[in-house]
Backbone as CSV, one residue per row, in Angstrom:
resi,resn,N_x,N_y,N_z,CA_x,CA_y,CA_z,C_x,C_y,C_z
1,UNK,14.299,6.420,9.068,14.295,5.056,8.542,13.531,5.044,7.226
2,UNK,13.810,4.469,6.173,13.429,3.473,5.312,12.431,2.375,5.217
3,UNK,11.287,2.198,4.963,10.676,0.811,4.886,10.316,0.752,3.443
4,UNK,10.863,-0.545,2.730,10.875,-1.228,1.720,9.615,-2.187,1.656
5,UNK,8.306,-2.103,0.952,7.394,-2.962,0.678,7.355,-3.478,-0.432
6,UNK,7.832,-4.645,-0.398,8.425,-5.434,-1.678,6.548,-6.513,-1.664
7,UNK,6.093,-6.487,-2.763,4.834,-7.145,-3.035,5.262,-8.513,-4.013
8,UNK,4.500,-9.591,-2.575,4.733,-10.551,-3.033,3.355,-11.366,-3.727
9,UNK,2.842,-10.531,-3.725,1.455,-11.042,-4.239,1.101,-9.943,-5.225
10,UNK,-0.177,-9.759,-6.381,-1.142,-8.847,-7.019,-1.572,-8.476,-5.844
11,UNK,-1.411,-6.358,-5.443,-2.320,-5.935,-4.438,-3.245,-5.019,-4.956
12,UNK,-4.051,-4.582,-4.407,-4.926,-3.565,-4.630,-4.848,-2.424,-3.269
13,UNK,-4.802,-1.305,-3.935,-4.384,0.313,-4.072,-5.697,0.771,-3.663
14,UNK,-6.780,-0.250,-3.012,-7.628,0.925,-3.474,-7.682,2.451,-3.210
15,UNK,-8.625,2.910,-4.285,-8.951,4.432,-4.718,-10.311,5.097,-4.001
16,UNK,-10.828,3.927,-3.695,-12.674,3.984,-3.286,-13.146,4.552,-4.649
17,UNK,-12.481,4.608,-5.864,-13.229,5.079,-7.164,-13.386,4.549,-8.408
18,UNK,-14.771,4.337,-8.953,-14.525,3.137,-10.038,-14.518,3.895,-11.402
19,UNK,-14.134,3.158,-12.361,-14.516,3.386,-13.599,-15.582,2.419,-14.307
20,UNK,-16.664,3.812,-14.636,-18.235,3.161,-15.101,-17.912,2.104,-16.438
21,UNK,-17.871,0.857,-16.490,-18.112,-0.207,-17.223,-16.669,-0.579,-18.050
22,UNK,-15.650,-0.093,-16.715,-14.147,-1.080,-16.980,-13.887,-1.439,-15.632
23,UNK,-13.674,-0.409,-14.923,-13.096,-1.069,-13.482,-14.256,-0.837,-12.010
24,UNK,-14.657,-1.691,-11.465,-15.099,-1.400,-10.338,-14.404,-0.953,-8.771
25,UNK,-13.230,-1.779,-9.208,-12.028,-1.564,-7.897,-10.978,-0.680,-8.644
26,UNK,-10.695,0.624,-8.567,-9.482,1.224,-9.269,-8.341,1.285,-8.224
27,UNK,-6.631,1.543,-8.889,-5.661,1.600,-7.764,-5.082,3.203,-7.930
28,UNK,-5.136,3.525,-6.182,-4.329,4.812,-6.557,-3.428,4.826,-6.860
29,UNK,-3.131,5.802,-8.225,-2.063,6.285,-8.618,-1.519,7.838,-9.358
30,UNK,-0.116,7.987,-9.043,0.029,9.967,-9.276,-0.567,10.047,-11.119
31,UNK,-0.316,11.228,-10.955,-0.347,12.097,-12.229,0.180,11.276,-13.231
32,UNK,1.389,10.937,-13.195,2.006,10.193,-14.064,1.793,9.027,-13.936
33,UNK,0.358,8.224,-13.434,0.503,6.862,-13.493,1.201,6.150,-13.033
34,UNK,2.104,6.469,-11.961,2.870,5.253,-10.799,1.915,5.020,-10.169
35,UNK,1.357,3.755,-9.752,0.471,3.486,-8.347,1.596,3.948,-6.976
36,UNK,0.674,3.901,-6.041,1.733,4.108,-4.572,0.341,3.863,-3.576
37,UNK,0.852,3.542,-2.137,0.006,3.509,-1.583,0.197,4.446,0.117
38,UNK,-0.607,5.568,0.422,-0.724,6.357,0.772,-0.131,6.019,2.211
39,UNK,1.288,6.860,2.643,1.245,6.906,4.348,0.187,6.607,5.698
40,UNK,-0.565,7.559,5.331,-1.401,8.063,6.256,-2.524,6.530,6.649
41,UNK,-2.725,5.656,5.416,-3.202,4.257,5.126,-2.780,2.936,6.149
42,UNK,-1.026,3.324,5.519,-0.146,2.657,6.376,0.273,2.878,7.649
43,UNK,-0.252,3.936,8.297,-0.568,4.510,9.522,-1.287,3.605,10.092
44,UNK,-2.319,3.496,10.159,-3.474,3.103,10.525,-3.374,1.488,10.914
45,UNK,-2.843,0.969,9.288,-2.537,-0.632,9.802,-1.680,-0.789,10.985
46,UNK,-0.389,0.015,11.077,0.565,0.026,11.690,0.382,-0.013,13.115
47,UNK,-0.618,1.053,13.665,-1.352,1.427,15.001,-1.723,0.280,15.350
48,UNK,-3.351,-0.299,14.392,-3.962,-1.319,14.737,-2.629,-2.670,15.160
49,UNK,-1.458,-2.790,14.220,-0.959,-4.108,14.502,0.075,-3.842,15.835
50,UNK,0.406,-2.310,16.362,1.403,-2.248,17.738,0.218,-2.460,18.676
51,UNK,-0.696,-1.867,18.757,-1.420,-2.228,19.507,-1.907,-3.853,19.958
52,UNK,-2.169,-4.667,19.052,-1.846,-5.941,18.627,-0.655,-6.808,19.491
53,UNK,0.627,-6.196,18.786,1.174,-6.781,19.697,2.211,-6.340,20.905
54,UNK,1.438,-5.221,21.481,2.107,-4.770,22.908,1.141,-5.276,23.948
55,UNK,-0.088,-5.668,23.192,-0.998,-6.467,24.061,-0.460,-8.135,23.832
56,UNK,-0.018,-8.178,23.103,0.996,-9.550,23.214,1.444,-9.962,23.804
57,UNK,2.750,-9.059,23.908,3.548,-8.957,24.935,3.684,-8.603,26.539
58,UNK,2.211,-8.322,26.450,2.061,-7.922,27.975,2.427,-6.339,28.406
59,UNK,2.178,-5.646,27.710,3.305,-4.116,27.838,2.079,-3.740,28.613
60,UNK,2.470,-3.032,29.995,1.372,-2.584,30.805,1.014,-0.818,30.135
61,UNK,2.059,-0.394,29.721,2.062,1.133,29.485,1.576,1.024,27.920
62,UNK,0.814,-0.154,27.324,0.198,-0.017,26.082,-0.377,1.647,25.424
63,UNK,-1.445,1.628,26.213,-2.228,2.591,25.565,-1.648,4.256,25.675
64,UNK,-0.848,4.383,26.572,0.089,5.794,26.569,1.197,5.656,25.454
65,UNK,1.583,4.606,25.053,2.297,4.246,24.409,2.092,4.842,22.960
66,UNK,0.844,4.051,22.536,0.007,3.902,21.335,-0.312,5.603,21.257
67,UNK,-0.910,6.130,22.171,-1.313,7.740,21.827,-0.475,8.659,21.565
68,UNK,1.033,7.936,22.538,1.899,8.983,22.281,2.151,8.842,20.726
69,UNK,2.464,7.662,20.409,3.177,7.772,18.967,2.447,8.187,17.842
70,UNK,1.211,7.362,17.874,0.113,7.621,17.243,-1.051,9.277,16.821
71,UNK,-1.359,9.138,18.506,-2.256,10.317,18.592,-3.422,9.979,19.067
72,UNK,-4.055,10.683,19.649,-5.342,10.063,19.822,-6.463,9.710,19.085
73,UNK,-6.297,10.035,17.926,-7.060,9.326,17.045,-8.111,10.556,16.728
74,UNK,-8.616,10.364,15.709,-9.751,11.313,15.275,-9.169,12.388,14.480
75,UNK,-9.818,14.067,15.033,-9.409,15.213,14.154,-7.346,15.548,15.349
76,UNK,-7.796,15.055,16.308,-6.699,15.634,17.493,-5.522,14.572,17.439
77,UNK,-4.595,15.041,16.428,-3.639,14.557,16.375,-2.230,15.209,16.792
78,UNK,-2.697,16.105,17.314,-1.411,17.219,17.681,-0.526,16.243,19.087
79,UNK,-0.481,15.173,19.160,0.646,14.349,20.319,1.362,13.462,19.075
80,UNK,1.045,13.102,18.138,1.555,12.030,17.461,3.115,12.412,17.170
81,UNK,3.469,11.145,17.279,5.238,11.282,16.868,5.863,10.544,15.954
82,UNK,4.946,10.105,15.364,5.423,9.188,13.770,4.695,9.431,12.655
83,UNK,5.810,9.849,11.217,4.842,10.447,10.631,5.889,9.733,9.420
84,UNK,4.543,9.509,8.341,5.097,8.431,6.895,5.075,9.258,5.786
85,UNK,6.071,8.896,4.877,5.896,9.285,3.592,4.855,8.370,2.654
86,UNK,4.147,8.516,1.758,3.632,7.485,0.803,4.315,6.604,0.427
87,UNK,3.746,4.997,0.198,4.905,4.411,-0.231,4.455,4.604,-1.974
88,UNK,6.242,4.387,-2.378,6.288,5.156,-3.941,7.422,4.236,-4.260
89,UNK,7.281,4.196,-5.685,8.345,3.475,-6.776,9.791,4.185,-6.388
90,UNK,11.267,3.429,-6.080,11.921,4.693,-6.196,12.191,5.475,-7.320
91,UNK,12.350,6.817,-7.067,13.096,7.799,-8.175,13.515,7.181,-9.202
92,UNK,14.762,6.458,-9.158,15.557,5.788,-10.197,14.291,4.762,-11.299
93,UNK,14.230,4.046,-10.564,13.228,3.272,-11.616,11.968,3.667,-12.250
94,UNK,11.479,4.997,-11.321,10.022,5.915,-12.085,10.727,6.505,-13.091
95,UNK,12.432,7.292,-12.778,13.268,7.762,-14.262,13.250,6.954,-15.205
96,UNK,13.731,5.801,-15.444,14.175,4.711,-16.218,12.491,4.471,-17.050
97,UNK,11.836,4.379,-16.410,10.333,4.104,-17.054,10.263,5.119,-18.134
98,UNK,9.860,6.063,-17.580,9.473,7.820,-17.965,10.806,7.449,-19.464
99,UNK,12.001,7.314,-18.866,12.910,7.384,-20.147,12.305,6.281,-21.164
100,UNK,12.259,5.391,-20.784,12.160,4.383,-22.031,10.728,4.454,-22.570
101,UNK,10.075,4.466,-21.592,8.591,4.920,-22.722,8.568,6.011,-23.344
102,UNK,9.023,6.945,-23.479,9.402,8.526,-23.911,10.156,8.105,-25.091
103,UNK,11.242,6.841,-25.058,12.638,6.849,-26.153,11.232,6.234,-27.021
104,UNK,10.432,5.540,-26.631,9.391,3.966,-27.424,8.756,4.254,-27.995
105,UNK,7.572,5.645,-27.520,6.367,5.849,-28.076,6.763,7.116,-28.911
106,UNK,5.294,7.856,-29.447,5.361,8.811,-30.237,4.812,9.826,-29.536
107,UNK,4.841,10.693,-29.663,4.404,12.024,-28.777,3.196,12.235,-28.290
108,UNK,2.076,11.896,-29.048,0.653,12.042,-28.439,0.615,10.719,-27.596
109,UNK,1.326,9.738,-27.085,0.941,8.435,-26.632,0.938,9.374,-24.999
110,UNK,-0.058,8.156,-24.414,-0.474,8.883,-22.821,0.595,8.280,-21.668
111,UNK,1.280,8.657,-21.946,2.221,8.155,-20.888,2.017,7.496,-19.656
112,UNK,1.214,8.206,-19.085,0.512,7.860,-17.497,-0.579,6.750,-18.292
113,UNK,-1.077,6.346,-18.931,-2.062,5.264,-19.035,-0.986,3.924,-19.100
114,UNK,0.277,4.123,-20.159,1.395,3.447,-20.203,1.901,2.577,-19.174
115,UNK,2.494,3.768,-18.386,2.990,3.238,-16.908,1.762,2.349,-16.303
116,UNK,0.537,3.179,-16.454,-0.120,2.035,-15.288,-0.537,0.711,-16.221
117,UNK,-0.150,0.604,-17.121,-0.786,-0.704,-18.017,0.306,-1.622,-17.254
118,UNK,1.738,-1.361,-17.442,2.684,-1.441,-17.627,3.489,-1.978,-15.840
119,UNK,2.439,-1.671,-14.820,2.641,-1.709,-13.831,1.347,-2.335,-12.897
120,UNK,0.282,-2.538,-13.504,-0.741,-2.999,-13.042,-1.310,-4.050,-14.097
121,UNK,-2.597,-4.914,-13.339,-3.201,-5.622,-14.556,-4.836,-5.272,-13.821
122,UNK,-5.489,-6.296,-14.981,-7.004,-6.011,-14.618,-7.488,-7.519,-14.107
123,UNK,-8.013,-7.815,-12.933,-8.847,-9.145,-12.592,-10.180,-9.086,-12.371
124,UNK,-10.769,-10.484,-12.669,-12.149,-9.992,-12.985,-12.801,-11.253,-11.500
125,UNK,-13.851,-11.209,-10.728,-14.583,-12.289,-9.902,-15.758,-12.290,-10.420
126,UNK,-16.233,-12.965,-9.479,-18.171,-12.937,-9.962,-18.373,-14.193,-9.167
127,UNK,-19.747,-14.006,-8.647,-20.373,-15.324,-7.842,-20.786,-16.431,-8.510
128,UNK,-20.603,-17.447,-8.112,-20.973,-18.827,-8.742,-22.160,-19.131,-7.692
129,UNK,-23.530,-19.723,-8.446,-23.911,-20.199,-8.026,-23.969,-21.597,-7.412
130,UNK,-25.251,-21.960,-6.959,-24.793,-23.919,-6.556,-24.911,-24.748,-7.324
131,UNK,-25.448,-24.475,-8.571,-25.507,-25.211,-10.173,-24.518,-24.871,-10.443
132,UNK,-23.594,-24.156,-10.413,-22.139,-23.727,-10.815,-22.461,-22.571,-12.005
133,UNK,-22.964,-22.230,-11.892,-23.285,-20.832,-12.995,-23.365,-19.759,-12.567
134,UNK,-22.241,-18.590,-13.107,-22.048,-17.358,-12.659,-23.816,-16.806,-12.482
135,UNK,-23.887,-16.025,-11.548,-25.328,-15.209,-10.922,-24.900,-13.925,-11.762
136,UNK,-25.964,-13.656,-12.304,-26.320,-12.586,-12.542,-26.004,-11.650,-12.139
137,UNK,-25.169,-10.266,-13.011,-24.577,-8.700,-12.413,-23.753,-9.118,-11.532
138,UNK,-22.977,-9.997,-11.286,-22.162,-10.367,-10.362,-20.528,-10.346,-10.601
139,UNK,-20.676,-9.873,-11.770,-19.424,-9.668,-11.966,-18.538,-8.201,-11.916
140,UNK,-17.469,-8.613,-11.161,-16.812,-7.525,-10.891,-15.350,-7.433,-11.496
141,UNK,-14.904,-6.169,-11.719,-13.151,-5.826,-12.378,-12.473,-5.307,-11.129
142,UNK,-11.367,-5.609,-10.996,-10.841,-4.552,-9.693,-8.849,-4.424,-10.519
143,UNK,-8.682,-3.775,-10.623,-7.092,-3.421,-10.697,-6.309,-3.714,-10.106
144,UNK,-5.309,-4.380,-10.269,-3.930,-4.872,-9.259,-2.322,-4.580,-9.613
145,UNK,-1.845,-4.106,-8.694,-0.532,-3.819,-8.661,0.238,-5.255,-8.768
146,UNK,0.980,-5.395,-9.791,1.877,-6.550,-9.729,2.621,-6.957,-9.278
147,UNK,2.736,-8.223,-8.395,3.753,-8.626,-7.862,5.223,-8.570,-7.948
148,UNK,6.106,-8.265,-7.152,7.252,-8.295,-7.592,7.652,-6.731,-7.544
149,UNK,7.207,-6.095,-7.414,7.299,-4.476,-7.711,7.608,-3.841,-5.973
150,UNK,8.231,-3.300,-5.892,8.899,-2.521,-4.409,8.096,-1.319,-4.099
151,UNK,7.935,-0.925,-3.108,7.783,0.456,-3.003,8.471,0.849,-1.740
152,UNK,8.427,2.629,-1.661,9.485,2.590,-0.332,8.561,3.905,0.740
153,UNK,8.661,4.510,1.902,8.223,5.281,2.167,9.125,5.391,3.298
154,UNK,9.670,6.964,3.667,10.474,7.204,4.981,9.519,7.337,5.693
155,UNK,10.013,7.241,7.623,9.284,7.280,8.381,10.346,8.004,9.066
156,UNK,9.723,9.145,9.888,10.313,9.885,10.891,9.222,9.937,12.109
157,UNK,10.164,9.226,13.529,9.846,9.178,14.749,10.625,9.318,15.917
158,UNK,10.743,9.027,16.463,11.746,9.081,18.160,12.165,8.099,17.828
159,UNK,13.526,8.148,18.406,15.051,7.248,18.215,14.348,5.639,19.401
160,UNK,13.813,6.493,20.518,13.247,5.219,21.294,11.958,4.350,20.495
161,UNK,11.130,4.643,19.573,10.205,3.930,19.204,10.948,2.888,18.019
162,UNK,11.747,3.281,17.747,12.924,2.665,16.475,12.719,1.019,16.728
163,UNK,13.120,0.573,17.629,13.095,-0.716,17.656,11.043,-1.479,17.698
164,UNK,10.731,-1.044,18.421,9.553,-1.611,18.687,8.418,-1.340,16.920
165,UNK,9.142,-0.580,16.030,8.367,-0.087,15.144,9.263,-0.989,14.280
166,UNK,10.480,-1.305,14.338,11.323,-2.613,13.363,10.407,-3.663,13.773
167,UNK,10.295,-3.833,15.079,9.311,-4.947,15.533,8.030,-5.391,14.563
168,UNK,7.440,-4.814,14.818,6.128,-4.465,14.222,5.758,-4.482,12.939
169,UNK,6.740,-3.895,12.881,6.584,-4.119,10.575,7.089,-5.453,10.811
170,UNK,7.355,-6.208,10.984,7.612,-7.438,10.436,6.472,-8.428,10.626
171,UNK,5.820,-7.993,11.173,4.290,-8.897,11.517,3.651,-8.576,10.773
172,UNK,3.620,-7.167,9.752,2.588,-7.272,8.535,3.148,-7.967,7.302
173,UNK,2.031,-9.161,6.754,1.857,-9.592,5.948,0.662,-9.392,5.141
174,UNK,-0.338,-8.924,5.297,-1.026,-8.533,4.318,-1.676,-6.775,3.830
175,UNK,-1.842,-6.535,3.194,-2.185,-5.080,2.776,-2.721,-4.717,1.765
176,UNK,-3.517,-3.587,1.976,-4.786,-3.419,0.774,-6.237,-3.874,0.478
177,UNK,-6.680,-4.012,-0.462,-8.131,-4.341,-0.136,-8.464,-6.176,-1.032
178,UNK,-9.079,-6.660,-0.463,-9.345,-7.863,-0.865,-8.533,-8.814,-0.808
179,UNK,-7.699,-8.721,0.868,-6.824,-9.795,1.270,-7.095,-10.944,2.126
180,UNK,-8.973,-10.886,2.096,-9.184,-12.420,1.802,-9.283,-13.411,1.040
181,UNK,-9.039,-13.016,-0.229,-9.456,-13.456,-1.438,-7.919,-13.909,-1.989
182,UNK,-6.352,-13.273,-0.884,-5.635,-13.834,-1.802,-4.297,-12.599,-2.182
183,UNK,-5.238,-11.272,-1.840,-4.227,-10.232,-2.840,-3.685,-9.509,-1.508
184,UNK,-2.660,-9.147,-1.710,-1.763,-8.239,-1.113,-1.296,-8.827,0.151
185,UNK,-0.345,-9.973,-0.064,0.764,-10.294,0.279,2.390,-9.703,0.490
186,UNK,2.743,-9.215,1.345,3.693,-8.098,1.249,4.689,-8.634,1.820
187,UNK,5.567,-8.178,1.809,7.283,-8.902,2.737,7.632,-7.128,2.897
188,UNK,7.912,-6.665,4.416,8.618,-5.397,5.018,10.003,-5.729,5.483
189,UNK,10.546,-4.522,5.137,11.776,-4.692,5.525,12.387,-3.002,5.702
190,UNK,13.335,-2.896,6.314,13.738,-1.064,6.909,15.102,-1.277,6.384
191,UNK,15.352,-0.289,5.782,16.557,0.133,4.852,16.876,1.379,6.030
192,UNK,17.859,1.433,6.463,19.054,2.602,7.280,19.512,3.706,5.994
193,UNK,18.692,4.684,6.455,19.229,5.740,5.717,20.070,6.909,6.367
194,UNK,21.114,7.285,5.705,22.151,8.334,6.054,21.641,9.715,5.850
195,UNK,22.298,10.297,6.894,21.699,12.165,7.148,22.154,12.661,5.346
């Protein structure tokens, strides 16, 4: 299967890594400056939200359930039976980029700084006090992936978990870091892919 994460909101990627006196929140992204946001990430939410809702539903065989697919968690993952690709820009449109900034710029231009200008923006917070005046050192930058932008990642698992894992992605709506504040609003959806 296919899952399509179409971002309906500015998300954040985080990196856990800042840049000293531009960004405090940076977003991961490859070599060439595509952001993407890591499988193994989307793992994790995924677990936490079946678990979620097979306790919903009342599923008595929850937790055999959860280990089988999952794993047991920690370094001992040798039971798990679902395993993600990163989600990533597709091919076609990382080509089309790469081409037209390549036809645009001049040869020393940084390509990968390009793309991520070009695909991200910069937002800034900071605390207000109760006089209404920003507090002191309180201001922060964090990087955001722009709305509107897709990403995709295959998932390979057992033909029986297929449905209950269509299930499931559709209950995530938020993703990434600082989605109380607003960011990373997502819409999932599973694209059927052919052998």
């Amino acid at each position: 299967m296919r899952i399509k994460m179409e971002l309906i909101s500015d998300v954040i990627f985080g990196n856990g890594m800042s840049v000293p006196g531009a960004e405090d929140t940076s977003v991961l992204c490859d070599e060439q400056g595509f952001p993407y946001y890591k499988g193994s990430t989307f793992k994790g939410v995924l677990r936490e939200e079946t678990e979620r809702y097979l306790e919903w539903i009342g599923d008595s065989e929850a937790k055999n359930k959860i280990e089988k697919m999952f794993g047991m968690g920690g370094n001992d993952n040798k039971t798990e039976q679902i395993y993600f690709s990163d989600f990533k820009l597709s091919p076609y449109v990382k080509e089309k980029m790469i081409t037209e900034i390549t036809r645009m710029e001049n040869e020393t231009a940084d390509i990968a700084e390009i793309i991520k200008e070009c695909l991200t923006n910069l937002r800034t917070f900071t605390s207000i006090s109760k006089d209404g005046v920003a507090k002191k050192g309180s201001l922060r930058i964090a990087r955001c992936v722009n709305k509107g932008v897709s990403f995709y990642s295959d998932i390979v698992c057992e033909q029986e978990q297929e449905q209950l894992i269509k299930d499931v992605i559709k209950t995530i709506k938020w993703i990434g870091t600082k989605r109380n504040r607003g960011f990373g609003r997502v819409k999932f959806s599973i694209e059927e892919v052919s052998e």
